[in-house]
C-alpha positions as CSV (number, residue, x, y, z in Angstrom):
1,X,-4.6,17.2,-30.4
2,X,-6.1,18.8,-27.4
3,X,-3.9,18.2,-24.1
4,X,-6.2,16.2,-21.1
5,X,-7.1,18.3,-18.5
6,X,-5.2,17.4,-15.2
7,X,-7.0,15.1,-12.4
8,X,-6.4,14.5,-8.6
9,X,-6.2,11.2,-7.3
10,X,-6.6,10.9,-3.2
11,X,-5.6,7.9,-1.2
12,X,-6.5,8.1,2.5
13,X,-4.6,5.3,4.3
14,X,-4.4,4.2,7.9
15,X,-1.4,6.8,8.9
16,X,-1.4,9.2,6.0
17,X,-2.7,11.2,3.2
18,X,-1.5,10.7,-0.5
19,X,-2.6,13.2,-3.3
20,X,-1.4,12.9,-7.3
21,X,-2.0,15.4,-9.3
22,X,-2.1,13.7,-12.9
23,X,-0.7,15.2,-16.4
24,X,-1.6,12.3,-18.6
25,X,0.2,9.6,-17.0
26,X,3.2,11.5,-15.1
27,X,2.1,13.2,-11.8
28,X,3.4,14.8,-8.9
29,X,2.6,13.9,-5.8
30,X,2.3,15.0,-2.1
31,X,2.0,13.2,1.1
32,X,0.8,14.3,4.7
33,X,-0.2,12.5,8.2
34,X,-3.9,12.7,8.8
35,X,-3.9,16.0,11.4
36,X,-2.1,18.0,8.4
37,X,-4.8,17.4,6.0
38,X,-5.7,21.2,5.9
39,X,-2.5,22.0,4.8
40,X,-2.8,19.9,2.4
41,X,-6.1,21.2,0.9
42,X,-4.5,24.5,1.0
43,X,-1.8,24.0,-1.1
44,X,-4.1,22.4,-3.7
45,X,-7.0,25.3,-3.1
46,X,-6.4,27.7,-6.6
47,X,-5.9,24.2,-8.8
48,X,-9.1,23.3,-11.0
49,X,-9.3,19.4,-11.7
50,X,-11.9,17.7,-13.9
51,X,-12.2,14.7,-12.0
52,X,-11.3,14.1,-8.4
53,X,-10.9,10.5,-7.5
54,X,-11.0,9.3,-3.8
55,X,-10.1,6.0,-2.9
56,X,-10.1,5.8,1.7
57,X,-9.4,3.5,4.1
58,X,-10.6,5.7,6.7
59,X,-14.0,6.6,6.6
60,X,-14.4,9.3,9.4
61,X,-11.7,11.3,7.4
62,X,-13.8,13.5,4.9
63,X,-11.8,15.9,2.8
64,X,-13.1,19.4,1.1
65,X,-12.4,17.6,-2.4
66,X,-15.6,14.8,-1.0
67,X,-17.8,17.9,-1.5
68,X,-17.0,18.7,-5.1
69,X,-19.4,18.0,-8.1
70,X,-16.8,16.6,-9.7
71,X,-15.5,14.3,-7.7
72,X,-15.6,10.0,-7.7
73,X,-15.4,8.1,-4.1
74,X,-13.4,5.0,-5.6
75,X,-14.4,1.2,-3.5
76,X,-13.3,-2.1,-4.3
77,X,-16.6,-2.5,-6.7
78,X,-15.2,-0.1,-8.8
79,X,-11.7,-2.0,-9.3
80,X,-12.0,-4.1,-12.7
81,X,-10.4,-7.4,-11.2
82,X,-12.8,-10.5,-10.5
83,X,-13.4,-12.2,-7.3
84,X,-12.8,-9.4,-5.0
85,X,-14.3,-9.6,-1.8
86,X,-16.8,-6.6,-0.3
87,X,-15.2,-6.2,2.7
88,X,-11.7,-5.9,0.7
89,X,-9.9,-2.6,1.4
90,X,-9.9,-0.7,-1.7
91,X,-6.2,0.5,-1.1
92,X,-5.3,-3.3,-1.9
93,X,-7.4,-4.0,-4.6
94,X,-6.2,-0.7,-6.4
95,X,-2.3,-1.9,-5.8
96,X,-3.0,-5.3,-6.6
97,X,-4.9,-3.7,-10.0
98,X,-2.2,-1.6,-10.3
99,X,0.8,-4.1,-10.4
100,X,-0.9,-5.5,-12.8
101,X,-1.6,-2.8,-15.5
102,X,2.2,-2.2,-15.0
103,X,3.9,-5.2,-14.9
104,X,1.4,-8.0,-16.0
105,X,-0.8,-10.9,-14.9
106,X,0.0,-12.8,-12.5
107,X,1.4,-10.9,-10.5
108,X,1.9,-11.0,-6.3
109,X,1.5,-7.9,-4.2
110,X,3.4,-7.2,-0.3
111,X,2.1,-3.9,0.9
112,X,3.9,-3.2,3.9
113,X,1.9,-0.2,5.2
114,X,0.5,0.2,8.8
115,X,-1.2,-3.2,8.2
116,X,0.7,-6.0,6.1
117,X,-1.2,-6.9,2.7
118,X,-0.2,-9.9,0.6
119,X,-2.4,-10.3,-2.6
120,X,-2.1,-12.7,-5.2
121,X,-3.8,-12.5,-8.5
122,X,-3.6,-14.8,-11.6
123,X,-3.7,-14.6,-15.3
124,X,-7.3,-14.1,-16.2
125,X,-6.9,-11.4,-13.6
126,X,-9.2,-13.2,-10.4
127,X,-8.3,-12.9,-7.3
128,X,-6.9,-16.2,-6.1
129,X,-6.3,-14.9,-1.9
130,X,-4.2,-13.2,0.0
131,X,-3.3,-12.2,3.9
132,X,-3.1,-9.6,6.4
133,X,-1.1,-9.1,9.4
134,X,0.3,-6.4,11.4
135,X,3.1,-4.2,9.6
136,X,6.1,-3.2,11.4
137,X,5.9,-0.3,13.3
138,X,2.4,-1.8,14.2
139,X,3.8,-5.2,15.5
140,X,6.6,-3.4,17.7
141,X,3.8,-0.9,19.2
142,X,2.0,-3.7,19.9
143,X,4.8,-5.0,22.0
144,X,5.3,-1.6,23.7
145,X,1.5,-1.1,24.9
146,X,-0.3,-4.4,25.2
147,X,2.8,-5.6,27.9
148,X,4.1,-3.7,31.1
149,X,8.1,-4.3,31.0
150,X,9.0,-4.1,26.7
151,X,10.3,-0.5,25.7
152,X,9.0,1.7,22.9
153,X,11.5,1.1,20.6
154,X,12.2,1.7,16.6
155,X,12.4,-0.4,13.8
156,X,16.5,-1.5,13.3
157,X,18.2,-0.9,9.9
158,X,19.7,-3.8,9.6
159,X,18.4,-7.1,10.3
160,X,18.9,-8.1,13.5
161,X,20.4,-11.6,14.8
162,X,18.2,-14.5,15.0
163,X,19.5,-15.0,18.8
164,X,19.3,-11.8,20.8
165,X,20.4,-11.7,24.7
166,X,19.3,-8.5,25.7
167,X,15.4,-7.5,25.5
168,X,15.3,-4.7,23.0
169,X,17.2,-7.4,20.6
170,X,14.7,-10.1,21.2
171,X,11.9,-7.6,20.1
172,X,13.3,-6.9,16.8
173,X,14.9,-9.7,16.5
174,X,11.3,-11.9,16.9
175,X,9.6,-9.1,14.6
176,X,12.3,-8.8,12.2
177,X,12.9,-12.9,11.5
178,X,9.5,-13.9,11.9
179,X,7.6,-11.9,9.4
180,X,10.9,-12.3,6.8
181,X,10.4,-16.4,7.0
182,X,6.6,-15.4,6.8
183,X,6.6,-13.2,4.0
184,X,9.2,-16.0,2.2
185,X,7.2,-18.5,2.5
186,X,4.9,-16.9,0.9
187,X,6.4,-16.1,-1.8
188,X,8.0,-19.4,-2.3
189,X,4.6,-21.2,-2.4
190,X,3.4,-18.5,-4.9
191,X,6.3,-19.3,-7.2
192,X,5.5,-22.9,-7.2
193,X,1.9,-22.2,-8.5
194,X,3.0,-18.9,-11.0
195,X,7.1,-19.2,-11.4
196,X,6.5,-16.3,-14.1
197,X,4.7,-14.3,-12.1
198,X,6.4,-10.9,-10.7
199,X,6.6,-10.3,-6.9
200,X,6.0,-6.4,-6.5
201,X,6.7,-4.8,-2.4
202,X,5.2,-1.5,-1.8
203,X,4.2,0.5,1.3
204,X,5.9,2.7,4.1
205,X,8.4,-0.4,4.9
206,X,9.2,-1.4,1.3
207,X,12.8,-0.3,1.6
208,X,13.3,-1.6,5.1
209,X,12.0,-5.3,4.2
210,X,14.3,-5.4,1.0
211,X,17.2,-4.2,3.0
212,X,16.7,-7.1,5.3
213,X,17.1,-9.5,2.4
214,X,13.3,-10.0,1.6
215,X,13.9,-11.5,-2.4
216,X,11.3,-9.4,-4.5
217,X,11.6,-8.8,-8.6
218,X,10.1,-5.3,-8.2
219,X,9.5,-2.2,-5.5
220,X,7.3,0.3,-6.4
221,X,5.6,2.8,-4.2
222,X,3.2,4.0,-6.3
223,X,1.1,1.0,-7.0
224,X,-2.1,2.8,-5.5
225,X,-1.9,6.0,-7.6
226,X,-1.0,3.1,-10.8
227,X,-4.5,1.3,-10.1
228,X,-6.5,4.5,-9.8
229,X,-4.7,5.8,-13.5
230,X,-5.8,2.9,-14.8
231,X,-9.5,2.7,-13.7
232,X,-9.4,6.2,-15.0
233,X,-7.9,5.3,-18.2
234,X,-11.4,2.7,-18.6
């Protein structure tokens, strides 16, 4: 049997650049911000795919591997689930297909990237909604530049007390608790419709929200690069 050629998959988020290079279904993978794109596209320069697949967020952000004969610009039309939205970002739909290929239908999706994603998708594989807040590092910036006396300050490790007495603990403390009820709430009221169903966190802050005690089955940070395999495997 003759061994399939390797393919790159490219996910451009909001804050940085993902590449996969796929061997069948193993891959290795590589990750940069946005500004070290070229370094990127030279490290990959002497490889020879035959397929490129390009799935963006970002559409200013255009990458030598656009250019190339070879190469698929993935949207949200081209994910196989039903009732997706046009103006769905195609980094969700491809997680949300993704999770699940992987794990199975229904399944519930909490992408905590540079803008929060929950996606909820039922048996016969329909979307059945979602939301869309600001992640964490974007809720605390928020705090830091849109107000004249809150500090610039970074996400805590551990989850903070609900009642801070000092500023810098009211932030995270306000961040931290609120989106955890959020986000639980959530998943609660998902459970009561699918109990079956799997609850799958990825994104930038996956660790950070299981550390603070958010209750997930799964965390898996390659739920993107999962839904482009499978579009390709179609």
């Amino acid at each position: 049997m003759c061994k399939s050629p390797e393919w790159l998959a490219i996910t451009i988020g909001n804050t940085r650049i993902r590449a996969a290079i796929f061997d069948g279904d193993r891959f290795e993978e590589y990750s940069c911000t946005h500004d070290q794109l070229p370094t990127l596209e030279l490290k990959l320069a002497n490889k020879n795919f035959a397929r490129i697949a390009i799935a963006s967020v970002v559409p200013h952000i255009v990458t030598s591997w656009h250019h190339f004969a070879q190469t698929q610009i993935v949207t949200t039309a081209d994910v196989p689930l039903q009732g997706l939205y046009s103006t769905m970002g195609v980094d969700r739909a491809l997680a949300a297909f993704g999770a699940g290929q992987t794990y199975g239908y229904p399944v519930l999706v909490i992408d905590a990237g540079t803008a929060l994603t929950i996606t909820g998708i039922d048996t016969h594989q329909t979307l059945v909604g979602g939301a869309i807040i600001a992640g964490l590092r974007s809720q605390f910036s928020s705090l830091h530049q849109n107000t004249a006396g809150l500090p610039d300050i970074l996400i805590p490790e551990v989850l903070p007390a609900r009642w801070a007495t000092d500023t810098i603990s009211a932030m995270q403390s306000g961040v931290a608790q609120i989106l955890l009820a959020g986000l639980q709430a959530y998943i609660n009221d998902w459970r009561s419709h699918f109990p079956q169903s799997y609850i799958v966190l990825t994104g930038g802050d996956r660790d950070r929200l299981k550390q603070w005690g958010l209750k997930v089955d799964i965390i898996d940070k390659d739920l993107i690069f999962r839904g482009l395999f499978h579009c390709h495997e179609l």
